[in-house]
Structure formats: C-alpha cells, structure tokens
C-alpha positions in Angstrom: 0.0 0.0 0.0 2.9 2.3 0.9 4.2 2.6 -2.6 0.7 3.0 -4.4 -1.0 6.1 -5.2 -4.4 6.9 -4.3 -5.2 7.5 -7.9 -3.6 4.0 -9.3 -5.5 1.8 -7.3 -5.1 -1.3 -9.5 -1.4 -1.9 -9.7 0.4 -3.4 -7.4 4.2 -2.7 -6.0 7.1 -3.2 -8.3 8.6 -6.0 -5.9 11.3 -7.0 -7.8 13.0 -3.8 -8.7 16.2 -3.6 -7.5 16.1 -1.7 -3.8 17.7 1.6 -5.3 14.6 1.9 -7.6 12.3 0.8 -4.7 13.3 3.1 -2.7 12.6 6.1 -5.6 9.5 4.8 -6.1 8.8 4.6 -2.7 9.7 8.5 -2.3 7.9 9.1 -5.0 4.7 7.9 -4.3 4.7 9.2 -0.9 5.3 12.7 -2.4 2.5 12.1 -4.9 0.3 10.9 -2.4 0.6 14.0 -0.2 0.1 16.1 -3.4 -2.1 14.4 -4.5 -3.7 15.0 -0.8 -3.4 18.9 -0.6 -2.3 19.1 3.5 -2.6 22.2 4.9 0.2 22.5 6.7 -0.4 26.4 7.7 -3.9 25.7 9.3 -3.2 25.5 12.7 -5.4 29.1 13.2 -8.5 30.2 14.8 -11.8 29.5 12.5 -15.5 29.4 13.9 -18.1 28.0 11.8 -21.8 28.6 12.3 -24.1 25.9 12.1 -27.5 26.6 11.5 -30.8 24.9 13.7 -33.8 23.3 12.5 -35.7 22.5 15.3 -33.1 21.9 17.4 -32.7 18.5 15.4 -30.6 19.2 12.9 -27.8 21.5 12.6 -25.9 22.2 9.4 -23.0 24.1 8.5 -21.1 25.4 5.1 -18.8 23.4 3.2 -17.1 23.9 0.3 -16.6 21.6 -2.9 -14.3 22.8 -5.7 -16.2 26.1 -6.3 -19.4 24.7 -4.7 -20.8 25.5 -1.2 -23.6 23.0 0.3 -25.5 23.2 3.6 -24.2 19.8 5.5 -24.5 17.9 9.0 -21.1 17.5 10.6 -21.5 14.4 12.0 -18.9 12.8 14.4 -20.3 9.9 14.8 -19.3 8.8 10.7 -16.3 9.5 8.7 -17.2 9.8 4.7 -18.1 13.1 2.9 -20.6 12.4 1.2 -22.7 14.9 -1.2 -26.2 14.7 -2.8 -25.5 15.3 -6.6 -26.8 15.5 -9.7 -26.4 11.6 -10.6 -29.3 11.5 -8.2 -32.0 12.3 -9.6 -35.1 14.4 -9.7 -36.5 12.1 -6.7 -33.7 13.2 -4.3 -32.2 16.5 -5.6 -35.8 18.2 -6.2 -35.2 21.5 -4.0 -32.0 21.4 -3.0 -28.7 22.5 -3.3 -26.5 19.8 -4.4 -23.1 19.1 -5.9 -22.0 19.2 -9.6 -18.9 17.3 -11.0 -19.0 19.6 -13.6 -19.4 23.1 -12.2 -15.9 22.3 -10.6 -12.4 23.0 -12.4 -10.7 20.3 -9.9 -13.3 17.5 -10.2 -11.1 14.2 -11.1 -13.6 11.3 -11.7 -12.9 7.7 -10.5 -15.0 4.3 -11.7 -15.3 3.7 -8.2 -18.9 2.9 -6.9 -19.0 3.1 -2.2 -21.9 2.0 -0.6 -22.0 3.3 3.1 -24.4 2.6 5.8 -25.8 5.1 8.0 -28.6 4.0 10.7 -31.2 5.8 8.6 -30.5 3.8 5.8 -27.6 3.1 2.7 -26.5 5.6 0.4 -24.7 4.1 -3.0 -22.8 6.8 -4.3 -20.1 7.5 -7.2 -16.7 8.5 -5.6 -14.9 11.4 -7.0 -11.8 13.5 -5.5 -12.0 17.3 -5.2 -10.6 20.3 -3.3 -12.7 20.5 -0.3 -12.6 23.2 2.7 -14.7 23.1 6.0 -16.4 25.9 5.9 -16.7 28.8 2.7 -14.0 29.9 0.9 -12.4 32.2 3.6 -11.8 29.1 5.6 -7.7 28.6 6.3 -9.0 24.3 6.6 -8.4 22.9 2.9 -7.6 20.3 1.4 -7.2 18.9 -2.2 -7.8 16.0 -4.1 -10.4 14.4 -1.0 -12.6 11.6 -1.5 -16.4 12.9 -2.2 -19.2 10.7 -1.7 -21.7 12.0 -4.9 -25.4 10.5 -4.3 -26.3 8.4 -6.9 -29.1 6.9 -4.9 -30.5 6.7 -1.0 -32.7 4.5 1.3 -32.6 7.8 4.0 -36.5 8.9 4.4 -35.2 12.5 6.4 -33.1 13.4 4.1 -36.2 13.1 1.1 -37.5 16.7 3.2 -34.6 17.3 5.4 -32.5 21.3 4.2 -28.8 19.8 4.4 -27.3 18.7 1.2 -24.5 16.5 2.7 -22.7 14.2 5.4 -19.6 15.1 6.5 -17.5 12.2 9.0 -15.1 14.1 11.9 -14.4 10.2 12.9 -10.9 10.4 14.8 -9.7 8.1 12.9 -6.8 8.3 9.8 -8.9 6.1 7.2 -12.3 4.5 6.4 -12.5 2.3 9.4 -12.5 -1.6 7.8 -16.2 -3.1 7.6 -17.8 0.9 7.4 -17.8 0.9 3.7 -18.5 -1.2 0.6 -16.2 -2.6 -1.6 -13.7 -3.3 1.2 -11.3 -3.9 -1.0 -11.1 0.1 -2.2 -7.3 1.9 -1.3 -8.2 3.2 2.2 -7.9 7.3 1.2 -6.5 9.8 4.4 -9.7 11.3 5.9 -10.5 15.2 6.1 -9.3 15.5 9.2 -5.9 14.0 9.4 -5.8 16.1 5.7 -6.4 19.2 6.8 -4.2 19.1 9.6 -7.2 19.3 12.5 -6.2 17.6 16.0 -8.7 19.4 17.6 -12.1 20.9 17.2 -15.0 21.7 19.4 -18.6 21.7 19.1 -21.1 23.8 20.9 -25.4 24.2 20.2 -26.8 26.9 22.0 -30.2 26.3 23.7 -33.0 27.3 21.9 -35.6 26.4 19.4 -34.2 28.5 16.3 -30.5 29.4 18.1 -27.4 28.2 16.5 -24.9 25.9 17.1 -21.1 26.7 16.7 -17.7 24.6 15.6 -14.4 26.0 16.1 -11.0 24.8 16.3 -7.2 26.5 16.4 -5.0 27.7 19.2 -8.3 29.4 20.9 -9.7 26.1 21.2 -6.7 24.0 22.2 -6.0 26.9 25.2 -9.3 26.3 26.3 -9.7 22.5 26.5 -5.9 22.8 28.1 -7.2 25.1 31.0 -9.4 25.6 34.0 -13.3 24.3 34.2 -12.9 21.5 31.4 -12.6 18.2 32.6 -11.0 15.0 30.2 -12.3 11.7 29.4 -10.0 9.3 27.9 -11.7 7.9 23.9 -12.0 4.4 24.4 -13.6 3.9 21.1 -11.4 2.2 18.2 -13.2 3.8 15.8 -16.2 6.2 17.4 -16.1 8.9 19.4 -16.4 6.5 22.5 -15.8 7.3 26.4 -16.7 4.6 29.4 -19.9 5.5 31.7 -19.8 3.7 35.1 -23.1 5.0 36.4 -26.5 6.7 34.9 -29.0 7.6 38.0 -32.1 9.5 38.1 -32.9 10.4 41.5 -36.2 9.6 43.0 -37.6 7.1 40.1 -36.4 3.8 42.3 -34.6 1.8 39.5 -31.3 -0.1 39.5 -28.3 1.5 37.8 -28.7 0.6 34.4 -24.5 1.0 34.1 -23.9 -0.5 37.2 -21.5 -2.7 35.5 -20.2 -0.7 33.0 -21.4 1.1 29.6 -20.0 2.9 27.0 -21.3 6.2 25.0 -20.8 7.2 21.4 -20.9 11.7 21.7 -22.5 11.8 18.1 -22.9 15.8 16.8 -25.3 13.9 14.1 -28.2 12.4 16.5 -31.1 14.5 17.3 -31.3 12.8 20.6 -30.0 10.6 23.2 -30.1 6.7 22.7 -30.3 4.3 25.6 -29.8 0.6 25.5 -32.1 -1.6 26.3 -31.0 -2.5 29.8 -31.9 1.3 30.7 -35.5 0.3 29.9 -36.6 0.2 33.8 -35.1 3.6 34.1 -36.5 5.3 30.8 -39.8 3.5 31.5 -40.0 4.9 34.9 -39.4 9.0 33.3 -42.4 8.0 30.4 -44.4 6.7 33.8 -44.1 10.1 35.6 -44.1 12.2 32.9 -48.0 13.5 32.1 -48.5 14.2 29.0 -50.1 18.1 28.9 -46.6 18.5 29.8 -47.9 19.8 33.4 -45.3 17.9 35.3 -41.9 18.5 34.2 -40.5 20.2 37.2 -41.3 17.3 39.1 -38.7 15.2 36.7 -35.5 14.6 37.3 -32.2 15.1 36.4 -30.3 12.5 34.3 -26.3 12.1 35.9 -23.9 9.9 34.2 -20.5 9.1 35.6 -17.9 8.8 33.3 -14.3 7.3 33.6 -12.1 9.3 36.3 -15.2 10.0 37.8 -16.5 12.8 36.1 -20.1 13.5 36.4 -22.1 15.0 33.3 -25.9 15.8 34.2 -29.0 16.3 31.4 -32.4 18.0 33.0 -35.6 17.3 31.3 -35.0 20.2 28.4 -32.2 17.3 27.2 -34.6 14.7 27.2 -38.5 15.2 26.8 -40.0 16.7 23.7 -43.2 18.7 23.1 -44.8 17.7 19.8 -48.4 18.3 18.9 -50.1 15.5 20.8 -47.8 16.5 23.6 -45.3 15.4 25.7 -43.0 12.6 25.1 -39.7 11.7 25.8 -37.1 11.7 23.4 -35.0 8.4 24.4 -34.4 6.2 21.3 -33.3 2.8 21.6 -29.8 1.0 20.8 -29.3 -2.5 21.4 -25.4 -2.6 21.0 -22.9 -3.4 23.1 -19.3 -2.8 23.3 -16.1 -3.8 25.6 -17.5 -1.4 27.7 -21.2 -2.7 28.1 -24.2 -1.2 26.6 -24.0 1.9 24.7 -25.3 5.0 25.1 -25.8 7.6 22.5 -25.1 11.4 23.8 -26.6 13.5 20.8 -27.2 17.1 19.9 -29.1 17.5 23.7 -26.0 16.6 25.5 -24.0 19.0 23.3 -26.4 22.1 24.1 -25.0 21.6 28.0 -21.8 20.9 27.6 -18.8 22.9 25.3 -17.2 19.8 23.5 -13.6 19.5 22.5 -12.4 16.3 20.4 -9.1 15.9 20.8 -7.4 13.3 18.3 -4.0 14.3 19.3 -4.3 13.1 23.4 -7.5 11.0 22.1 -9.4 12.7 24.7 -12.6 14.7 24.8 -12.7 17.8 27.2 -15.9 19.0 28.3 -16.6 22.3 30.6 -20.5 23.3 31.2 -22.1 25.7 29.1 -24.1 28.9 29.0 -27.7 28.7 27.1 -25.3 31.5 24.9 -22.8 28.2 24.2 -20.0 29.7 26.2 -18.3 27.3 28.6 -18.6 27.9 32.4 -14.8 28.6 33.8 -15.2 30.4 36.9 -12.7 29.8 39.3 -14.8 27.1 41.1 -14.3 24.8 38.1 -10.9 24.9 38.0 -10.7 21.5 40.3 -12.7 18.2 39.3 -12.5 17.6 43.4 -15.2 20.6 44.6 -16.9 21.5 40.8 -20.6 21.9 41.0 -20.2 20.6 37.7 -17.6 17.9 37.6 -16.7 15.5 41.2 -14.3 13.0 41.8 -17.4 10.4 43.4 -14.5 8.2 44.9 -14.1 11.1 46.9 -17.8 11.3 47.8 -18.2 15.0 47.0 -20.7 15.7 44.7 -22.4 19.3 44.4 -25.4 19.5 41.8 -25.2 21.6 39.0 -27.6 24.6 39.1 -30.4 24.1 36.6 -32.9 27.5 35.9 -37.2 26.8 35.6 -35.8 26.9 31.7 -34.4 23.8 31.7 -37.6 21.9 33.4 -39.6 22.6 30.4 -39.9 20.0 26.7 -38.3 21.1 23.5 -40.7 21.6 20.8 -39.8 20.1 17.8 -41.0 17.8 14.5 -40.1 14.2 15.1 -39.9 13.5 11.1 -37.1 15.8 11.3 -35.0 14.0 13.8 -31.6 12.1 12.5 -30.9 8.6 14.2 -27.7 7.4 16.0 -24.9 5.8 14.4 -25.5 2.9 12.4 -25.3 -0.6 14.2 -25.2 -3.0 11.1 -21.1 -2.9 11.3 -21.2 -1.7 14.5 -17.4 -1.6 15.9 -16.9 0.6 19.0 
C-alpha cells in the first residue's frame, strides 16, 4: 500500500525492482500521495463555523466543494463526505442545493462505486476526488484532491424533506474504518481530518428552538480544552467517538443503575437525541411513567447524571430529554441494542452538546468537556478549576458531589417535529 497512489488503485508494487529503484519509487509515491492529498500544513489558526438549527434536530454548516458550497451535518459519529449530486436524480435533488462534477475546475472522476451505511439507511454513491474546505471559501481548513461521496441513490427517508445537502465524517480516525464501507477492497484514502491538519475541534449548540450551534478549532480552542473548568475523558472507542460511563442515576424514580456494570457512550454531533440501550428500559420507562402528558409535570422530573471514567459527572435536565410535539409530551430516548467492551452503549446526541462545550481531541484521544451557557460559552469560573469541589464535575471516589444549578428553563420539553429527527450511528457494522 505504501508505494501506491491513491489515484492508481489497480497496480500493485514493483517487488522485484532492484532496492535503489524501490526506494525512488517509494519517495515518490509518498510525495504524490501528499500532493495528491493537498495538506494544509499552515492551518493551525483560529476559524469558527456557524451551524444553523432546524428545530433543534438538525444543525448544518457550510462546506465547500471545488467552487461549490452546500449546507451539510457534521457528523462525528461517521467519517465519509458524502454529497447529494446531480447523478441522483429528480426524486432526491428536487429543492435542494446539491453538488456538480462539472461546475468544478478540480473534479477528477474515478469508476469507483462506495456503498455506506448510515442507521437511517444506505446511500450508493459514485466517488470522485476534489478540493474541499470546511467551511466557505475564507476558511484557512483545505484540502485537495479528498474523496467525495456523490449521491447516486439513498434508502434515507429524512433526508427526502430534510435542508442539508451533505454528510460530512469528523471520525478520529486516519482512514475509512474496515467493515464501514462497501467494496472493502477500495485503497483506504486519508480522511479530512488527518488532511487538513485538524487535531482538535470543538462543538457547541446553544439552547433554543431557532439558536445556532457553533464549531471551532485552532489555538483558541486547544487553550481552552488545556485550561481551567474543562474536565477530560479518555476515547476508548477504536473507531467512534467513544468514552466509558460507570453510572447513569435519576434520583427519585427507584430503579437499579442501568451501568452498574459498565457502559460505554458514542458523543455523536449527528443524532437528534439521546439513545439508551435496552437494559436502561426500567429507568427510561419509569421517566415515560411520571411524565404526564399536557406537559404539566416536568419540574417534578428529574435530572439524568452519568459518571464517566475518572469519575467525572455529566448531568442532562428534562429540556435534554423530553419533547413537546403536537399531541404532547413525550420523551425523546431512542433505543440502541449494541454493546461494546464497555457494556451497553449509550448515545449522547445534539441535547448533550447544548449543556456541555465539547472539545475532540485526536492528538491526546481525549474529549474535554466544561458546562455551558444557554449563549454556548463554557462555564470557567474559578470554582471549576478543580474536578475535586466543581458543582459541575466530582471525583465520586471522593464522595463530594455538588449539583449543578439548573434555571425553571431547563424543566420545560423542546418543541420540535419528530420527522425531522436524525438517528444514532449505524449498528449494522457496529465496531466501537
């Protein structure tokens, strides 16, 4: 693989050459390859990115194709790009903005075919390589030559009515995880990330029904994550965003701890809600119990706390967790029956991202987390500077635990339009 280009995917390495020649060839191809590639070596600035809310179950940003720019989900919990196009169709471009190979002067075709698998369905799609930048074309984060995902046909009801015109992976890792993406046998290509040079980038969603939601990443980011009021979770996920839970309580409902063993949890920027497996059925059951459903009665419910590894506590009020649609109140759990070396796994979507300022590290393969205003600005006063006495974070070995202060605000449902919603990873090739 080391002495193939990305382009020549069909010839194999000249293994008989004598080792001076190998060695050229080797040089050479790894000089192609990162030209071929485009790094941006010089990105390493400051670049915020605003993503726009519909009904606080989607959120889509800008991104740039060639000369194109498209409305797409940046999704964390996948790793493809992947663009509706014009090989599509009628059926699934009617309304929409969508990519055109041949609107862009650095389009190179390919006769390759990918199939990938998201939990809403498959998408079959032609792959191409263009210049690509996350964000419009002031953004410093480039690269050129990527692989692009073009539409050719989908199995996704949401995104038939859904505004966003494309998925965009921020998996941590380098390549197309194996099993993720049909034919397996395809030259694994460098993913955006790795390509444009990005080790770290957080994601923000400010609470509201029509309020933004914010990316960022360069040295403003990294200073944050690196300072006061953000605690760090080791990623224990081989290919997901994944981090250990060793408790989920709900005080006052009477049910076991559903991670009293263990569990694992997928933070996934492209899942309208949170997913629970199945063995947190007693405790999920017992909020859709209490809950009444004129929504009278949701500063009666309670606060969702999960403990995660070092013994960080997280907590989600009801705003994170019941919804107000037309008939009323619900809750907004969805079910996952997956499991992982950790136990069950949980899903922490967009409602877990609207409390807490998220930094994905791929560097220290850590995620950093500090609590957030409703404005998306994480909380640093000085009384977060130390995991031992937070209000927001404890060390439960240490038995100190001081809850979070929570405003009438956050007792209330979000209104939204369940046809809207995206679903959590897909489980078909599951691999945490």
């Amino acid at each position: 693989q080391a002495c193939m280009t990305a382009v020549d995917r069909r010839h194999g390495c000249g293994l008989l050459l004598p080792l001076l020649l190998l060695a050229q060839a080797l040089a050479t191809a790894r000089s192609v390859s990162l030209l071929r590639r485009g790094r941006s070596f010089q990105a390493n600035v400051d670049y915020k990115l605003e993503l726009k809310n519909v009904l606080g179950v989607q959120y889509h940003g800008t991104f740039r194709a060639g000369d194109q720019e498209l409305p797409v989900i940046y999704d964390t919990g996948s790793w493809e790009i992947v663009l509706l196009s014009k090989l599509c169709g009628d059926s699934c471009t009617r309304g929409k903005v969508v990519y055109h190979a041949n609107l862009s002067t650095s389009f190179v075709t390919s006769d390759d075919v990918m199939k990938v698998q998201y939990a809403g369905g498959s998408v079959s799609a032609k792959q191409g390589f263009d210049s690509v930048s996350f964000g419009d074309k002031d953004s410093p984060y480039t690269a050129k030559n990527m692989s692009i995902g073009q539409v050719v046909e989908h199995q996704i009801p949401v995104w038939k009515t859904a505004r966003f015109s494309g998925i965009i992976g921020l998996g941590h890792t380098r390549h197309m995880p194996e099993g993720f993406r049909e034919p397996p046998d395809l030259t694994p290509d460098e993913l955006m990330l790795p390509a444009m040079g990005i080790d770290m980038f957080s994601i923000c969603l400010e609470r509201g029904i029509a309020t933004p939601g914010w990316m960022a990443m360069g040295p403003k980011v990294q200073a944050l994550a690196a300072g006061p009021g953000f605690a760090s979770v080791p990623v224990v996920g081989e290919v997901h965003w994944g981090i250990s839970v060793s408790g989920v309580q709900a005080e006052g409902l009477g049910v076991s701890d559903p991670c009293l063993f263990g569990c694992g949890a997928i933070i996934d920027s492209g899942t309208s809600f949170i997913a629970a497996p199945p063995s947190a059925r007693l405790l999920t059951d017992a909020i859709k119990k209490k809950l009444k459903r004129d929504c009278s009665n949701l500063d009666e419910l309670p606060v969702l706390r999960l403990q995660l590894e070092g013994g960080v506590v997280v907590e989600l009020p009801p705003l994170a967790y019941i919804l107000k649609l037309s008939r009323g109140c619900r809750t907004g759990f969805v079910e996952l029956d997956v499991t992982s070396k950790q136990g069950p796994v949980w899903v922490l979507g967009m409602p877990f991202l609207r409390y807490y300022y998220t930094v994905f590290d791929r560097s220290s393969m850590r995620i950093h987390i500090a609590p957030s205003t409703p404005g998306c600005e994480p909380i640093l006063t000085p009384e977060t500077a130390s995991n031992a006495t937070a209000p927001h974070f404890a060390a439960a070995g240490g038995g100190l635990y001081a809850k979070r202060a929570f405003s009438p605000a956050d007792f209330e449902a979000m209104e939204t339009d369940m046809d809207e919603a995206l679903p959590p990873p897909a489980s078909k090739f599951f691999v945490f």
